[in-house]
C-alpha positions, 0 to 999 in steps of 0.5 A: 283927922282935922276938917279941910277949911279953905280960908282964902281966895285962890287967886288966878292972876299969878299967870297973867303979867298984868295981874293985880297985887293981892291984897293979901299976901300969903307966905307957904313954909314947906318942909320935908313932908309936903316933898314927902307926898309925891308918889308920882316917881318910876323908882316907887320910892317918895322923897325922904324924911331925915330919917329915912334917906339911907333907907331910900337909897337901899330902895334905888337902883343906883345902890347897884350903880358903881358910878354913884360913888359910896364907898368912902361911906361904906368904909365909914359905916363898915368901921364906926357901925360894924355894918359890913360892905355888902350890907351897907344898903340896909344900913339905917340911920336918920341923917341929922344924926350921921353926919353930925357925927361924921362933921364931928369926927372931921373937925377934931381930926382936922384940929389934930392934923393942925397940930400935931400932924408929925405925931399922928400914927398913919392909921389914925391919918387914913381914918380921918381922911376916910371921915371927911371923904365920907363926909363929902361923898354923903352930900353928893349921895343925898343929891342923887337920892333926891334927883333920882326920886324927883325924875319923874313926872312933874308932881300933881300936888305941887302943880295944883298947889302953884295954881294957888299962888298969887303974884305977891306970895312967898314959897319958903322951903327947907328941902333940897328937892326940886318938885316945886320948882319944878311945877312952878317953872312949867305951870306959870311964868316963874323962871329960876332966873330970878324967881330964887332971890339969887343972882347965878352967874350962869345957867345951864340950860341944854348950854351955859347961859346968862341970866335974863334981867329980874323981873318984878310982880312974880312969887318968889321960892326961897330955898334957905338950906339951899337946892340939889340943882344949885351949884358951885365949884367943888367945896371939901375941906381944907387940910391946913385950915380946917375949914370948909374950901374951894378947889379952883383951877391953876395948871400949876399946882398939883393936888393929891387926894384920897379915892377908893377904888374897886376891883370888881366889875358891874357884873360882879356886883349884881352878882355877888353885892357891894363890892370891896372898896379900896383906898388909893390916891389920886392926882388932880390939878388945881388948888384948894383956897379959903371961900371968901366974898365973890368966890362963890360964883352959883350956878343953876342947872335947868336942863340937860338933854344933851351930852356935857363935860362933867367928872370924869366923864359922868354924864348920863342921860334920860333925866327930866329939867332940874335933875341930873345923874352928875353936875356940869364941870364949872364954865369959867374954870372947867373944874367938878361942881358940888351942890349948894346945900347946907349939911343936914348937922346941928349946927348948920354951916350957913356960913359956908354959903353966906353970900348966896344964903344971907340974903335968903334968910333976910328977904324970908323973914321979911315976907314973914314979917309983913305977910297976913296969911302963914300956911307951913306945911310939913314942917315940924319945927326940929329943936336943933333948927334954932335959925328958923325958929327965929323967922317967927315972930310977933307982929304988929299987924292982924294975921292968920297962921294956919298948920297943914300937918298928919301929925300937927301938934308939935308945929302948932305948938311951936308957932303959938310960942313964937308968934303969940297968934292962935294956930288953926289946924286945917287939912292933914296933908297937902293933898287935902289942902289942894282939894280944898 
């Protein structure tokens, strides 16, 4: 195990306004496993690796909870992996890998549906519905994995970790999670109105709010695949393009939709174990429309101690800020929200998201660019994230690049590569580095 050496000073003006700039900005790339260590949660369970969210899901109460909706999942399981419904909750595969293959599904039904609708036989119809409602619902699923886990005490490491932060440094992550936001909020003068580099149309704060006015000289966390409390109004598939859309409201237009039901009671389930899920139709208002510029309109949830509209009514209490058991219904349109989160695919459709998650990518790889200190922390450079690969780059100016890893080779390895820097391996865990 690699010796813990302290290689800069810990400033403390991060928490006074009127503290002075570092001469010395610090950029901190976080992965998955600097999540991976909080061990703070009721549930028992830490915060997944890619490979390990299904097996999580097994580990949480909510794999007995019917109002957490899986049974789109379930069949879709049930019939490309021969896992029967009541045993879905043992059901192991790494993320990445799932719905890659669910998307891929998706698109060449969706191409199919494009073209050849009138010749498709029912059964391959239902099928296809079945992958792209998987789809959704698996996205839906990882946000309740994570803002179960997450309700819990705010997280000792990252609390320790924001105490380091200086005015000027950088926090760039890849998860979804949101620990650190989390202790950044409740240890220091960050607030998520403009502590993300986006600009919310609202925040929902115990009540739909505006934004209060960008403040300058405060440590920004850029979240390039986006957060579990990011949201949006309701983004799936649209049937007649292919691609990925919007549902707004418009009392005129009906939609028609695909859901699954069950005929058994929450007794009958802990009792007797998953339930048989069941294909049936359902009939909303409202229409599906292309995401174009401006549409998006991001939401942020903060808190929600008392009872709000959500779908159909699934609202639960008893979770702490940045978590929730269902997102608010949108203020303006009063429709289902979705999380803002890239799908963990191979190729991953930031397009999507652009107008919110454009300016992110930008404004980290300038801090990158510019920083004389780089601490990445639990990320392992994946070979299929071709995007943040490009963020390391040669620089014209004298920096430090500095591995926080159990297992550090591979990312050590990768950023010698891209920057052209030498790579010091200095603590194993985050726990270390904050003891340091």
């Amino acid at each position: 195990m690699a010796k813990c050496v302290s290689l800069f000073v810990a400033y403390s003006g991060f928490h006074r306004r009127e503290s002075k700039k570092s001469a010395m900005p610090t950029v901190y790339v976080l992965g998955a496993g600097a999540s991976h260590g909080y061990d703070q949660s009721p549930t028992g369970v830490r915060p997944p690796l890619a490979a390990g969210l299904f097996e999580a899901y097994g580990s949480l109460e909510i794999s007995g909870d019917l109002l957490v909706k899986v049974g789109w999942i379930v069949n879709y399981v049930r019939d490309r992996f021969d896992v029967p419904v009541e045993k879905f909750a043992t059901f192991r595969l790494d993320a990445e890998e799932f719905m890659t293959g669910v998307e891929d599904e998706v698109r060449e039904f969706l191409d199919r549906f494009a073209h050849k609708r009138d010749e498709l036989p029912p059964d391959e119809i239902l099928r296809g519905f079945e992958a792209t409602a998987a789809y959704d619902q698996t996205l839906f699923l990882f946000t309740h994995i994570l803002n179960e886990i997450g309700n819990g005490p705010t997280s000792n490491l990252y609390t320790q970790l924001v105490h380091r932060f200086d005015v000027d440094d950088t926090i760039i992550t890849f998860n979804w999670d949101t620990l650190l936001d989390r202790a950044l909020n409740e240890s220091s003068t960050w607030q998520c109105d403009d502590g993300y580099h986006v600009r919310f149309s609202s925040i929902f704060d115990d009540g739909w709010r505006l934004p209060e006015r960008p403040r300058k000289n405060i440590p920004m966390l850029l979240k390039l695949h986006g957060s579990t409390n990011w949201l949006t109004r309701y983004v799936s598939w649209d049937m007649r393009s292919g691609r990925r859309a919007m549902h707004v409201s418009d009392p005129k237009t009906v939609i028609l939709s695909f859901s699954v039901a069950t005929d058994r009671s929450v007794d009958d389930v802990l009792e007797r174990g998953y339930p048989l899920y069941k294909p049936s139709m359902r009939q909303t208002h409202g229409k599906v429309v292309p995401i174009e510029h401006g549409m998006l309109r991001p939401l942020c949830f903060v808190r929600g101690t008392r009872p709000f509209p959500t779908f159909d009514a699934r609202f639960r209490a008893g979770y702490e800020p940045f978590t929730y058991f269902y997102s608010p219904l949108d203020p303006n349109d009063e429709v289902p929200t979705s999380p803002l989160i890239v799908a963990p695919v191979k190729n991953k459709a930031y397009d999507d998201f652009a107008e919110v998650l454009e300016p992110i990518w930008d404004e980290a790889a300038r801090r990158i660019a510019e920083a004389s200190h780089i601490r990445v922390i639990g990320f392992s450079f994946p070979r299929t994230d071709v995007r943040a690969r490009r963020l390391f780059t040669p620089v014209g100016h004298k920096r430090t690049v500095e591995v926080i890893d159990p297992h550090p080779q591979r990312a050590a390895s990768v950023l010698r590569e891209l920057t052209g820097t030498d790579v010091a391996v200095t603590c194993s865990t985050l726990s270390e580095l904050v003891r340091s």
